[in-house]
LUMDOZA-171169 format. One line per field, with one value per residue (C-alpha): residue number from 1; residue in three letters; x negated, y negated, z negated. Coordinates in nm, 3 decimals, padded with zeros to 5 digits. Layout:
nr	[NUM | ...]
rest	[ala | ...]
px	[X | ...]
py	[Y | ...]
pz	[Z | ...]
***
This chain:
nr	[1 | 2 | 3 | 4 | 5 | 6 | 7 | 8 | 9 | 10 | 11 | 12 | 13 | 14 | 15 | 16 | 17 | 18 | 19 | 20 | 21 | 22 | 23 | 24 | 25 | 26 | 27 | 28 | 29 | 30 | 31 | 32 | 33 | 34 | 35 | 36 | 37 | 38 | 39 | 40 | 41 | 42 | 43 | 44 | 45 | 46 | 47 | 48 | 49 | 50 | 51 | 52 | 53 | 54 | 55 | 56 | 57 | 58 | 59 | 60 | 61 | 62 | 63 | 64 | 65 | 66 | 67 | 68 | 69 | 70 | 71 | 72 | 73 | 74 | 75 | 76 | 77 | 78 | 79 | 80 | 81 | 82 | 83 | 84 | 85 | 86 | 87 | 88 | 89 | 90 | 91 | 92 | 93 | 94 | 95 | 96 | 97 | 98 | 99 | 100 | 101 | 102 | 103 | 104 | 105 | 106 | 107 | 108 | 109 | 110 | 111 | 112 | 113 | 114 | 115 | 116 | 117 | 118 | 119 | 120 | 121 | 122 | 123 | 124 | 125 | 126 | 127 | 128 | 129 | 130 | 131 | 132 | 133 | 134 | 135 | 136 | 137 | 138 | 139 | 140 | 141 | 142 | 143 | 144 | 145 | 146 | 147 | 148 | 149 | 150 | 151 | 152 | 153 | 154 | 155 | 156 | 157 | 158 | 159 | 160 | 161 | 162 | 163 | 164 | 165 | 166 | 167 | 168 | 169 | 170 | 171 | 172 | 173 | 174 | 175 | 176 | 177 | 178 | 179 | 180 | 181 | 182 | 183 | 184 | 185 | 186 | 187 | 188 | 189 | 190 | 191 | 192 | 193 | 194 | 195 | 196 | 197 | 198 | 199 | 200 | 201 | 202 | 203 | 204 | 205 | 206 | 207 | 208 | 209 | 210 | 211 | 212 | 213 | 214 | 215 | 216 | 217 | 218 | 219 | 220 | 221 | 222 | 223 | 224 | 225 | 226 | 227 | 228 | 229 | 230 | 231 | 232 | 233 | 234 | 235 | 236 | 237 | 238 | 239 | 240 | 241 | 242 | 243 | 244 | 245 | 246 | 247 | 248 | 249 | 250 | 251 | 252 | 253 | 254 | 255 | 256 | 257 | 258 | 259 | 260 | 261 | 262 | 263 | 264 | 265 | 266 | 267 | 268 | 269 | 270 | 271 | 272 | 273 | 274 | 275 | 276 | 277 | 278 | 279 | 280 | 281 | 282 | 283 | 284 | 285 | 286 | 287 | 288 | 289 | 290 | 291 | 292 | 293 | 294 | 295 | 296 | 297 | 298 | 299 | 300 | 301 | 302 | 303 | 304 | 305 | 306 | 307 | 308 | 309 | 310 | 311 | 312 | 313 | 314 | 315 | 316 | 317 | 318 | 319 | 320 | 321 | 322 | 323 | 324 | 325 | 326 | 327 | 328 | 329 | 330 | 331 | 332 | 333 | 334 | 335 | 336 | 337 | 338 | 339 | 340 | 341 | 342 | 343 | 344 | 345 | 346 | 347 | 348 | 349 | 350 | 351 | 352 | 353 | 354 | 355 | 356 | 357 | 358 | 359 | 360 | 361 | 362 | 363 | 364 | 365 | 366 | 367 | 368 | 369 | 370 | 371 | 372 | 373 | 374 | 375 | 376 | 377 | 378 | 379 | 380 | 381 | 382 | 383 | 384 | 385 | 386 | 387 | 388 | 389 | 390 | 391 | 392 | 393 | 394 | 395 | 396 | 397 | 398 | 399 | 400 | 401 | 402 | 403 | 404 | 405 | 406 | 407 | 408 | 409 | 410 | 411 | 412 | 413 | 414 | 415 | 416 | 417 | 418 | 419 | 420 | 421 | 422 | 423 | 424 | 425 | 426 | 427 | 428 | 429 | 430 | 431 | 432 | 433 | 434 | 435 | 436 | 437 | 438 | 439 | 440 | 441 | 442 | 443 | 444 | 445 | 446 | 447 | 448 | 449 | 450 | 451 | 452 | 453 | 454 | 455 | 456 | 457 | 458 | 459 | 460 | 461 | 462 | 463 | 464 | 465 | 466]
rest	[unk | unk | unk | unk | unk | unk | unk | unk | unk | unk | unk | unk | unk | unk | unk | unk | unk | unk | unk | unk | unk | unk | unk | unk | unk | unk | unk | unk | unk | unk | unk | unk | unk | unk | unk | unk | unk | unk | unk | unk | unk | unk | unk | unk | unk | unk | unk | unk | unk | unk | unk | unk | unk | unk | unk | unk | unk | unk | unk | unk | unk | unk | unk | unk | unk | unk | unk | unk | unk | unk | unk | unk | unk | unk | unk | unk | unk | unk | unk | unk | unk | unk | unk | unk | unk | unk | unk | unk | unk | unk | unk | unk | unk | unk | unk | unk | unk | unk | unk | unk | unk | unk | unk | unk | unk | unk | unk | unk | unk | unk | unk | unk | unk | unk | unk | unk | unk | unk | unk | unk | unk | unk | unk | unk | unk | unk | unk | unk | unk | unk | unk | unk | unk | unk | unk | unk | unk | unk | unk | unk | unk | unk | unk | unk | unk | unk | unk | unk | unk | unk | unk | unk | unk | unk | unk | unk | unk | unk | unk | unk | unk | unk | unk | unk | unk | unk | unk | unk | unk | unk | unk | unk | unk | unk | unk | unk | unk | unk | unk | unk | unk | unk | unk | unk | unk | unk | unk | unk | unk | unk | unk | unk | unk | unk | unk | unk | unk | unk | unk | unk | unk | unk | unk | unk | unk | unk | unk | unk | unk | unk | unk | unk | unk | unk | unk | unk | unk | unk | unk | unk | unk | unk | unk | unk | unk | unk | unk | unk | unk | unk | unk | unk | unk | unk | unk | unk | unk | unk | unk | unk | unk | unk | unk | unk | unk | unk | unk | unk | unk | unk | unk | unk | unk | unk | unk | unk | unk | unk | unk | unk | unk | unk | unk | unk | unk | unk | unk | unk | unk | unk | unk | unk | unk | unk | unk | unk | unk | unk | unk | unk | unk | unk | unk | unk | unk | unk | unk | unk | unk | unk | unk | unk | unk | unk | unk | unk | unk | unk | unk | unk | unk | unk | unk | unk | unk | unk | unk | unk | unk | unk | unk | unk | unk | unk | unk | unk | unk | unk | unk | unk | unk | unk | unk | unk | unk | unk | unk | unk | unk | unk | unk | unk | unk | unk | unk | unk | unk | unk | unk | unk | unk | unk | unk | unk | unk | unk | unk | unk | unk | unk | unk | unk | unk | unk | unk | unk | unk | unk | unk | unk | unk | unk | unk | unk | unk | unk | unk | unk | unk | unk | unk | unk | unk | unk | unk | unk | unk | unk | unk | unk | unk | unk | unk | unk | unk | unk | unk | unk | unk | unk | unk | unk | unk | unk | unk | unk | unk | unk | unk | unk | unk | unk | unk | unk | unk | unk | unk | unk | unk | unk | unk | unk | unk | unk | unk | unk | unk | unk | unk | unk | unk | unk | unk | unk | unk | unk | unk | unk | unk | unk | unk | unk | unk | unk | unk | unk | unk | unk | unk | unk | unk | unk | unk | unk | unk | unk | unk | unk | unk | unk | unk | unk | unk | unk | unk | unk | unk | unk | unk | unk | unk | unk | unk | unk | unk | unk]
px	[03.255 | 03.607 | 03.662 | 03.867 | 03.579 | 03.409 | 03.349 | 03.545 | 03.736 | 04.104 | 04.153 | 04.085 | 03.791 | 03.784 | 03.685 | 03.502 | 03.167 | 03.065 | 03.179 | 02.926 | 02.706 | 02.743 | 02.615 | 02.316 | 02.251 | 02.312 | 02.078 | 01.774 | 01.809 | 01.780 | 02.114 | 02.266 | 02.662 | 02.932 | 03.204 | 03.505 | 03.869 | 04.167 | 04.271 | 04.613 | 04.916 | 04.926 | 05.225 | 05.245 | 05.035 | 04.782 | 04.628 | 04.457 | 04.589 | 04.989 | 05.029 | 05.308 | 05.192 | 04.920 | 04.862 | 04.861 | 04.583 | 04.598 | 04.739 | 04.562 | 04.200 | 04.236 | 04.015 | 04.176 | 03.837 | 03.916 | 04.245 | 04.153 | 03.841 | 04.135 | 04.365 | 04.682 | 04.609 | 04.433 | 04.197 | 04.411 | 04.648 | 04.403 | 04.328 | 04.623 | 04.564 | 04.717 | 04.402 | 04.288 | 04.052 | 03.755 | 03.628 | 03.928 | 04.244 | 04.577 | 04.760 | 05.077 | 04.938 | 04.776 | 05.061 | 05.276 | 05.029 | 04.849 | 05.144 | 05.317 | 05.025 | 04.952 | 05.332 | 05.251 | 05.007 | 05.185 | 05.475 | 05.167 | 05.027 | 05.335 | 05.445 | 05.094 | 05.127 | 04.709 | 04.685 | 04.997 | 04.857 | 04.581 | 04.897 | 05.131 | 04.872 | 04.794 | 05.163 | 05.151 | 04.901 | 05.005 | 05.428 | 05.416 | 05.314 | 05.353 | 05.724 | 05.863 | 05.630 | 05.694 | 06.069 | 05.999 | 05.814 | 06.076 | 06.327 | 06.086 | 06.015 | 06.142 | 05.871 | 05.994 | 05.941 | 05.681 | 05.549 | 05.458 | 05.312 | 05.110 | 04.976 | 04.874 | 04.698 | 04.505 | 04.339 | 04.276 | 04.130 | 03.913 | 03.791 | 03.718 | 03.474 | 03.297 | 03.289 | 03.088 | 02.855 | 02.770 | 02.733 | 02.489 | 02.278 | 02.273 | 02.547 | 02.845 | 03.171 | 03.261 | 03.651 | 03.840 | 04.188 | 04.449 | 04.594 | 04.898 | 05.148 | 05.346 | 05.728 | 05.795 | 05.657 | 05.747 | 05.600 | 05.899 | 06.117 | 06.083 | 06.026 | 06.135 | 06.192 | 05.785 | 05.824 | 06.021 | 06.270 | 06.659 | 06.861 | 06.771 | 06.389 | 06.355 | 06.071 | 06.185 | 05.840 | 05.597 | 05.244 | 04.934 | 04.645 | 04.686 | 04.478 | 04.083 | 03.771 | 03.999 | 04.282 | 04.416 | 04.759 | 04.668 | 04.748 | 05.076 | 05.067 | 05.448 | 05.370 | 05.635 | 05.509 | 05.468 | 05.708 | 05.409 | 05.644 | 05.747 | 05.409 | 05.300 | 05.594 | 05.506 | 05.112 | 05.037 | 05.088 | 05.111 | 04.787 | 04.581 | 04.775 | 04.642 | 04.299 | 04.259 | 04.381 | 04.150 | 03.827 | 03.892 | 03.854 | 03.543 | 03.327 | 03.321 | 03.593 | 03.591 | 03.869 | 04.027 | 04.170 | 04.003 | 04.109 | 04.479 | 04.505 | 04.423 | 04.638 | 04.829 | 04.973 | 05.343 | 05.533 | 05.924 | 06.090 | 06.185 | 05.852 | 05.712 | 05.328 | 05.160 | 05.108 | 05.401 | 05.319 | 05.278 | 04.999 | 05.133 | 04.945 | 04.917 | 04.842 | 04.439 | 04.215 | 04.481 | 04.502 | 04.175 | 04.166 | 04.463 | 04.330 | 03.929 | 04.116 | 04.252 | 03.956 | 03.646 | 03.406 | 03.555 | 03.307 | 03.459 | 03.318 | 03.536 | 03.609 | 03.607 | 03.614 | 03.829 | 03.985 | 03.771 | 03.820 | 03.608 | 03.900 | 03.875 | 03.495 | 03.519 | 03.742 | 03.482 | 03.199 | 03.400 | 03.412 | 03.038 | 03.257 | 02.968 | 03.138 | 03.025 | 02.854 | 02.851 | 02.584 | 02.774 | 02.973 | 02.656 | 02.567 | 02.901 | 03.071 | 03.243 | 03.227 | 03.127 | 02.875 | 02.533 | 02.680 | 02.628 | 02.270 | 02.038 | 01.806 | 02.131 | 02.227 | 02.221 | 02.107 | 02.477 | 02.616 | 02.686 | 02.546 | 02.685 | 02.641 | 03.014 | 03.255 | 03.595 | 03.786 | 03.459 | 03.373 | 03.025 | 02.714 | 02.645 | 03.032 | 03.004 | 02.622 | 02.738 | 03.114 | 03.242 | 03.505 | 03.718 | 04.046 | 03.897 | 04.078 | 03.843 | 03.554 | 03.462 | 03.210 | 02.973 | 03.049 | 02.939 | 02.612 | 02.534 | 02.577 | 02.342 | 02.119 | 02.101 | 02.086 | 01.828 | 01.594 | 01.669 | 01.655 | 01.304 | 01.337 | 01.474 | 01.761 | 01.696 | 01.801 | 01.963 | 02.202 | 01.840 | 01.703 | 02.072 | 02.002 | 01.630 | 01.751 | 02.002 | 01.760 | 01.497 | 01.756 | 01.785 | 02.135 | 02.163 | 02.357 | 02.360 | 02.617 | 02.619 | 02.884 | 02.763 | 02.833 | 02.531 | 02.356 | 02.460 | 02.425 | 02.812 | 02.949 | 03.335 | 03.444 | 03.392 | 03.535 | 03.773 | 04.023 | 04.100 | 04.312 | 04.602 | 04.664 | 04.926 | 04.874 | 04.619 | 04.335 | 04.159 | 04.119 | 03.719 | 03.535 | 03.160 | 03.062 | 02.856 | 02.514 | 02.535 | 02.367 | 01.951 | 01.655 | 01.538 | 01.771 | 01.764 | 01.405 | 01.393 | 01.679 | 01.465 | 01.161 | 01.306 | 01.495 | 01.120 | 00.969 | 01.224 | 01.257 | 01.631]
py	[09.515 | 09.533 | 09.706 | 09.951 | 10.100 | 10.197 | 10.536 | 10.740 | 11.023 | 10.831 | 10.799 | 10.417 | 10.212 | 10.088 | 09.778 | 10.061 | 10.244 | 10.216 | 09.855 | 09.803 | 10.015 | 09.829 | 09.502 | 09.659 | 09.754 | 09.393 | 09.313 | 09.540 | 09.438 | 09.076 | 09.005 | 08.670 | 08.699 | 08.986 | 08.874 | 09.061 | 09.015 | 08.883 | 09.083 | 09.054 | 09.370 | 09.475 | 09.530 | 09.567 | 09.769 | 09.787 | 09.485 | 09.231 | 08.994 | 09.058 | 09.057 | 09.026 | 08.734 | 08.456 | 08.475 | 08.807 | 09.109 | 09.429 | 09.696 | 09.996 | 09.851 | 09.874 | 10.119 | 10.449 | 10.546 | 10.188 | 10.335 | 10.660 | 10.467 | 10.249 | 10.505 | 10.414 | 10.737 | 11.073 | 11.251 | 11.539 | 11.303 | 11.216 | 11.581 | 11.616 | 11.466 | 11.564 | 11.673 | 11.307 | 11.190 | 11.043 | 10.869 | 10.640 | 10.561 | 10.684 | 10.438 | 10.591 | 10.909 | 10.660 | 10.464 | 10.770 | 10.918 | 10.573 | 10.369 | 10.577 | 10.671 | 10.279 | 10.279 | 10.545 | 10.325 | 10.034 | 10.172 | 10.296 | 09.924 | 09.754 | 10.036 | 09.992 | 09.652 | 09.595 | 09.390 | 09.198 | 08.867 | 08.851 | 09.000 | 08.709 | 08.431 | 08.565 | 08.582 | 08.217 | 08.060 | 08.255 | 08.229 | 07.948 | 08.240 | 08.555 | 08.566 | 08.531 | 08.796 | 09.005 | 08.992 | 08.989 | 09.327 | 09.498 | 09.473 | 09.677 | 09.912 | 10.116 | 09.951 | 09.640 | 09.260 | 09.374 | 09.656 | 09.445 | 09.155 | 09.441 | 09.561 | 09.202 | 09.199 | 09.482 | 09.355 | 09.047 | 09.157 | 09.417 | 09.159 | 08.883 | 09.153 | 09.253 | 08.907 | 08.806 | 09.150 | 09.015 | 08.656 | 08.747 | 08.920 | 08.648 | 08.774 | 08.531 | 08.672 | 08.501 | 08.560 | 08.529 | 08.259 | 08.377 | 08.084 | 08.235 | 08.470 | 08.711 | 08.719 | 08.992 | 08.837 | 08.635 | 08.329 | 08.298 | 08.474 | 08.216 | 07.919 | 07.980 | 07.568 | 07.572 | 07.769 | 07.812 | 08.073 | 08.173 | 08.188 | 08.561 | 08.446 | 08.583 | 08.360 | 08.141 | 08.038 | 08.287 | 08.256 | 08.404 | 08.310 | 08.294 | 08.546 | 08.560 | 08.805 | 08.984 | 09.051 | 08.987 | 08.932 | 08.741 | 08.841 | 08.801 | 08.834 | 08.767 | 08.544 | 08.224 | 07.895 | 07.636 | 07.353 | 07.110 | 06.803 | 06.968 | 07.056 | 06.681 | 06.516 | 06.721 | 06.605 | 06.980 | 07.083 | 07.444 | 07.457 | 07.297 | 07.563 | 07.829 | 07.697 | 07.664 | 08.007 | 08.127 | 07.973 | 08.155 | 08.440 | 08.402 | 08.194 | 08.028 | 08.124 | 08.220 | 08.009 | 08.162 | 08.054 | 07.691 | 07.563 | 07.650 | 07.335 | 07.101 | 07.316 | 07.602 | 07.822 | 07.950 | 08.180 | 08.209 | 08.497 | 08.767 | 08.757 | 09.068 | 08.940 | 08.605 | 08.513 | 08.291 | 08.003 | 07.639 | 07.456 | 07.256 | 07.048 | 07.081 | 06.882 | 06.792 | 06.601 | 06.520 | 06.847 | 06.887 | 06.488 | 06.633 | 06.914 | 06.759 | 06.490 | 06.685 | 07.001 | 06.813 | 06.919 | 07.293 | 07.563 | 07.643 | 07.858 | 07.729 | 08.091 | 07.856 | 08.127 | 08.121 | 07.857 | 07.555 | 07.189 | 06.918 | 06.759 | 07.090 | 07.055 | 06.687 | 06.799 | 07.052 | 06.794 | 06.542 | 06.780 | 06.940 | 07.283 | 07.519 | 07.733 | 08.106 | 08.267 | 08.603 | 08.771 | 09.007 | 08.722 | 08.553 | 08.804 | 08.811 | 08.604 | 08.403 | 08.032 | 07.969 | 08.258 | 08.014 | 07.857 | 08.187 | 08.253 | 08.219 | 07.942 | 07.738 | 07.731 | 07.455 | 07.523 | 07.486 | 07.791 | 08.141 | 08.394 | 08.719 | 09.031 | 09.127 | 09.116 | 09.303 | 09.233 | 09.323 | 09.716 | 09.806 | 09.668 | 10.075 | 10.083 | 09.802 | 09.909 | 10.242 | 10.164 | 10.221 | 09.971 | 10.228 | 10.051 | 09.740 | 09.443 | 09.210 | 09.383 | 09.618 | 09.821 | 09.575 | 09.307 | 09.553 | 09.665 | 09.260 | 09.201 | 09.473 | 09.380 | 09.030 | 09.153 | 09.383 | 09.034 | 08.792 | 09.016 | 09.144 | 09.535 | 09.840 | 09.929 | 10.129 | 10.033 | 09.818 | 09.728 | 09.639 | 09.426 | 09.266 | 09.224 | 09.105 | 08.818 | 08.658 | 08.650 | 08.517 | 08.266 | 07.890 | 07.950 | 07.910 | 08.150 | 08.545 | 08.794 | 09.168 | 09.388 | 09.747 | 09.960 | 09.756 | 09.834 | 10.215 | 10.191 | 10.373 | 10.366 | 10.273 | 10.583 | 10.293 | 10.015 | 09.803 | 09.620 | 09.624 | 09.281 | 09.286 | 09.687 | 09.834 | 10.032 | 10.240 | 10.034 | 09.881 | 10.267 | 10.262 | 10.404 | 10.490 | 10.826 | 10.862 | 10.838 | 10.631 | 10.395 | 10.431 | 10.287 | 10.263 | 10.005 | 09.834 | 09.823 | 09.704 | 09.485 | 09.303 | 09.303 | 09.104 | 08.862 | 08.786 | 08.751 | 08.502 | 08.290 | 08.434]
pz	[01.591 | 01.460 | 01.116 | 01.278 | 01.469 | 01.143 | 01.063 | 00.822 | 00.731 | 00.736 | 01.057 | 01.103 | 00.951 | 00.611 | 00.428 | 00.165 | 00.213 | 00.570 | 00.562 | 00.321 | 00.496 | 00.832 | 00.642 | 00.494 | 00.868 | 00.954 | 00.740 | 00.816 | 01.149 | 01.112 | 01.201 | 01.046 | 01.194 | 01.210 | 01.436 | 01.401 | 01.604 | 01.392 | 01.108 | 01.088 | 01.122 | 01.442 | 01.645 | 02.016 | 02.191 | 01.882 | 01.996 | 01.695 | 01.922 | 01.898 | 01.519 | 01.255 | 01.105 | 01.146 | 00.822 | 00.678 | 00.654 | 00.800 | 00.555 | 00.783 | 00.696 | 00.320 | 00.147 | 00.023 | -00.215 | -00.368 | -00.450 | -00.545 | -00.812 | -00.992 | -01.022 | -00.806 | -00.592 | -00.622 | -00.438 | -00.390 | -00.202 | 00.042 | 00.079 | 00.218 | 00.553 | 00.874 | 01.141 | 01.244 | 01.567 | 01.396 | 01.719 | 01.827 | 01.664 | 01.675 | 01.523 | 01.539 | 01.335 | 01.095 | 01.053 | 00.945 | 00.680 | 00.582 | 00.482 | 00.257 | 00.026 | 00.023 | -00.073 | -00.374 | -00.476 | -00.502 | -00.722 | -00.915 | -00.942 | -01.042 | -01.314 | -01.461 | -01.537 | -01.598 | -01.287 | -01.319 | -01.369 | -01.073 | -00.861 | -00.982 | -00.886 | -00.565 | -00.481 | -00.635 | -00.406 | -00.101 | -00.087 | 00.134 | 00.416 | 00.190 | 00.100 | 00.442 | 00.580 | 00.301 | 00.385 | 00.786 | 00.719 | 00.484 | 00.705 | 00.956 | 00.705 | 00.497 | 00.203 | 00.022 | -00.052 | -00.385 | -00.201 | 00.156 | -00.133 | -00.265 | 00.054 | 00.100 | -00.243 | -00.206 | 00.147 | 00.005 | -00.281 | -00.096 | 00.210 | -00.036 | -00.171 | 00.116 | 00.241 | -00.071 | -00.042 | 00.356 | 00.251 | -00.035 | 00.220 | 00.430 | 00.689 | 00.798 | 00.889 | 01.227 | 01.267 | 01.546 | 01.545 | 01.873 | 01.999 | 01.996 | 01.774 | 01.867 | 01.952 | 01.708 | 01.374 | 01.079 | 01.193 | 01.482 | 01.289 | 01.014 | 01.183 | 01.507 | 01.598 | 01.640 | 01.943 | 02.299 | 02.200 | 02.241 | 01.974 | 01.906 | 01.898 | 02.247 | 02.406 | 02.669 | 02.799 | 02.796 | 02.762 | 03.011 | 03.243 | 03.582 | 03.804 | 03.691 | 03.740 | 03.482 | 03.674 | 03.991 | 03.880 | 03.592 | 03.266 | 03.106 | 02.711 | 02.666 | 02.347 | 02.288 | 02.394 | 02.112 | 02.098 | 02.053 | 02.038 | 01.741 | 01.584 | 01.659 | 01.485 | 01.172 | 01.204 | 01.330 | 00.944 | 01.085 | 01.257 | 00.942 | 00.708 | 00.963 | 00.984 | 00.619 | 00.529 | 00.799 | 00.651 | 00.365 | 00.492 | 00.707 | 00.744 | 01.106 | 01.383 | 01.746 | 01.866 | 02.133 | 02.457 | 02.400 | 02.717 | 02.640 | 02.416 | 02.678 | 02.937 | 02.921 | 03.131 | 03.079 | 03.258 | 03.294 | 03.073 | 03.303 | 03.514 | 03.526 | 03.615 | 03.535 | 03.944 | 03.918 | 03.607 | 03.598 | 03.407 | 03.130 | 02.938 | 02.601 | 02.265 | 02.354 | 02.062 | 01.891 | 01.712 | 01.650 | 01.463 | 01.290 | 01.158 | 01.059 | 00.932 | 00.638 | 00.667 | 00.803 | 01.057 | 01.175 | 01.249 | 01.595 | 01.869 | 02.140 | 02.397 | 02.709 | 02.981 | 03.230 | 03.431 | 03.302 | 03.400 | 03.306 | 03.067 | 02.902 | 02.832 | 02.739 | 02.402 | 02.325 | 02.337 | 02.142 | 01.885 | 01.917 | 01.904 | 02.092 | 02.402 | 02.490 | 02.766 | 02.916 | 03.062 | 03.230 | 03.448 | 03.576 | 03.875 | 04.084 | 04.289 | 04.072 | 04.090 | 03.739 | 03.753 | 03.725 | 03.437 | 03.280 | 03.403 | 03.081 | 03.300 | 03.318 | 02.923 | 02.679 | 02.316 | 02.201 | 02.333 | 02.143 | 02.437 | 02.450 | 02.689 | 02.664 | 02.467 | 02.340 | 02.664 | 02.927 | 03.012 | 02.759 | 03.015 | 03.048 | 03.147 | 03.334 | 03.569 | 03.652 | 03.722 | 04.099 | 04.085 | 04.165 | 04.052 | 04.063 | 04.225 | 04.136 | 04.317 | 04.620 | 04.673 | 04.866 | 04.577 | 04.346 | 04.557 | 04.586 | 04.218 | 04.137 | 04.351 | 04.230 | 03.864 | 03.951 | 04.077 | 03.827 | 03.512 | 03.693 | 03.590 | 03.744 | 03.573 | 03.338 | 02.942 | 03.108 | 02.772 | 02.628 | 02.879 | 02.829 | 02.473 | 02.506 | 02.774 | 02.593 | 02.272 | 02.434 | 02.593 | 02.446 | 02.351 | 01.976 | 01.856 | 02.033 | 01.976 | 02.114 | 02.107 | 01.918 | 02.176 | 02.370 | 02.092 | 02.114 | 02.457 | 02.489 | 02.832 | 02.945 | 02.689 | 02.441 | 02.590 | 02.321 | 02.561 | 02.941 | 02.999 | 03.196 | 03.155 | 02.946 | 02.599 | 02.486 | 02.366 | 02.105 | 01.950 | 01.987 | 01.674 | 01.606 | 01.424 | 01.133 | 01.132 | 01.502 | 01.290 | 01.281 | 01.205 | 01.552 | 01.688 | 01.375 | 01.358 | 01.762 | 01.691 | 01.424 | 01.642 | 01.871 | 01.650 | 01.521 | 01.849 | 01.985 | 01.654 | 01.550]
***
């Protein structure tokens, strides 16, 4: 559950009161982890995955109460809201109220003076990343460099906080590391000899998967390929900044698109789908050696779905880095669909029912495939079917017989989205891959939140030894 799909009277989630709330949920429920998807400033499309900056926070998620309790803002000023959905996001609508108070309450901050020092030795420890974003992002906006290092601040400060409140309860933050950045963002602006790009910063080389069970035409992200003969004469200094900075935010990472650093696939500029790419391969173990040789052991949840080989699989093992599994793959047609039947698992695994980029299960058992050019009608009558058998019920609940299977599964770790908690159908879907804009807007509404499932959720994390 992204911090975006919090509920809230600002338009977007918080890191303030239901954050807080949502871990005290976590907690009565039994529930140890709290993945999230990266939590940087998002550009294209919305999407957590195309953001300005590997490094920085997302301005949108900081808390406006927070604000309102120190005194850079008042409550009158966040009275005066325009009319807001409160179950998805309109980021564009956000954007134009949202950014401007934070604005106000930045020129507030730095006349004040009372924080100056904490400010100063945050800006300190982060310039390495922080002044060239800062810059990157005032030339966007109409905020500058002290404002954008203020934004930054104020995230920090107010994740750092809510990180400790979920790690005293015994929740871990599980983040979420893209494999790639995006075109438009400081990191290529900045440094743009790490990565295949024109002169302008235009990639040259972009970066995708060819077609899946996702899409049929694959999925092109547009994303710049690295220049890994660049990253490797420099020791991959870039990638053991990243992972460093990212560990201090959470506490273990969903890497994603594991098997893209054993073999990518890139795409010429100027393609229009992903069908015609080439696999390349990429920089393998030695990255990882790199990077544990100055950070140690990583906590890594390797996202190996997808095209898989076996070379793929043998840099996971070398590195005891667990892979995932999802329930919702193992009754098609798919090739690599017993490898995600629970009788098939090995303890290292993290099992999930879905996840951000699948349809909700609900979504998912009643869809048609109407628009579906993965799967026709008799694939879809087969797969039912066959779910139907294996899982041994009829159907119905059948988000909590998801739930229930993977717990009582081997796999060590299990991790289910909230809307199969919620039991939401395709109206709360986070991402469709491969489709154009309009995603990643999901929210939950007050008071979704009960005793019930957090009472069954427990249950069942005590009667399968979680």
């Amino acid at each position: 559950m992204h911090p975006t799909s919090l509920p809230g009277p600002h338009g977007i989630g918080e890191l303030g009161r239901e954050a807080y709330a949502f871990v005290d949920y976590l907690n009565a429920a039994g529930q140890r982890i709290w993945q999230v998807l990266p939590l940087g400033p998002t550009g294209y499309g919305d999407s957590p995955y195309q953001n300005f900056s590997a490094f920085a926070g997302n301005p949108l998620l900081i808390a406006l109460e927070s604000l309102v309790e120190r005194g850079y803002l008042s409550a009158d000023e966040l009275a005066d809201r325009p009319p807001l959905p409160d179950q998805r996001v309109d980021f564009g609508r956000v954007i134009d109220w949202k950014l401007p108070l934070l604005a106000r309450a930045a020129a507030r901050f730095h006349a004040s003076g009372s924080e100056r020092q904490a400010f100063e030795a945050f800006r300190a420890r982060h310039g390495w990343w922080l002044d060239d974003y800062a810059r990157f992002m005032s030339a966007k906006q109409s905020f500058g460099v002290d404002v954008q290092c203020y934004f930054q601040f104020e995230f920090f400060r107010q994740w750092q906080a809510l990180k400790r409140y979920a790690n005293d309860r015994g929740v871990r933050i599980m983040g979420d590391l893209p494999i790639y950045v995006a075109a438009d963002s400081a990191d290529v602006a900045f440094h743009p000899e790490l990565f295949q790009v024109d002169a302008k910063g235009s990639p040259l080389l972009m970066a995708g998967v060819p077609p899946d069970y996702f899409s049929a035409t694959g999925q092109l992200w547009g994303n710049p390929i690295y220049r890994w003969d660049v990253m490797e004469r420099q020791g991959y200094r870039w990638w053991t900044e990243r992972f460093r900075h990212t560990l201090e935010l959470v506490d273990l990472v969903r890497l994603d698109h594991f098997r893209g650093f054993e073999a990518y696939w890139q795409v010429p500029a100027g393609e229009l789908t992903a069908i015609h790419g080439e696999w390349v391969k990429g920089p393998g173990a030695k990255l990882f050696e790199a990077v544990e040789a100055q950070l140690g052991p990583l906590p890594i949840v390797a996202e190996n779905l997808g095209v898989i080989t076996p070379a793929v699989e043998e840099i996971r093992a070398q590195f005891g880095y667990p892979g995932m599994s999802v329930l919702q793959f193992a009754f098609g047609s798919d090739p690599q669909a017993p490898t995600f039947r629970p009788h098939n698992y090995p303890r290292e695994v993290v099992a999930y029912t879905g996840t951000h980029d699948n349809d909700t299960t609900i979504g998912w058992w009643t869809s048609s495939g109407e628009g579906d050019s993965t799967r026709s009608a008799d694939d879809i009558r087969r797969e039912r079917g066959f779910t139907l058998r294996y899982l041994r019920c009829d159907g119905a609940e059948i988000n909590w017989t998801f739930i229930e299977t993977i717990l009582a599964s081997v796999a060590d770790t299990v991790l289910i989205p909230l809307q199969d908690v919620l039991g939401l159908g395709s109206e709360a879907r986070m991402n469709l891959p491969g489709s154009g804009s309009g995603h990643w807007q999901w929210r939950f509404h007050a008071g979704a939140l009960d005793d019930r499932q957090a009472s069954r959720l427990k249950r069942l994390a005590i009667l399968y030894d979680r």
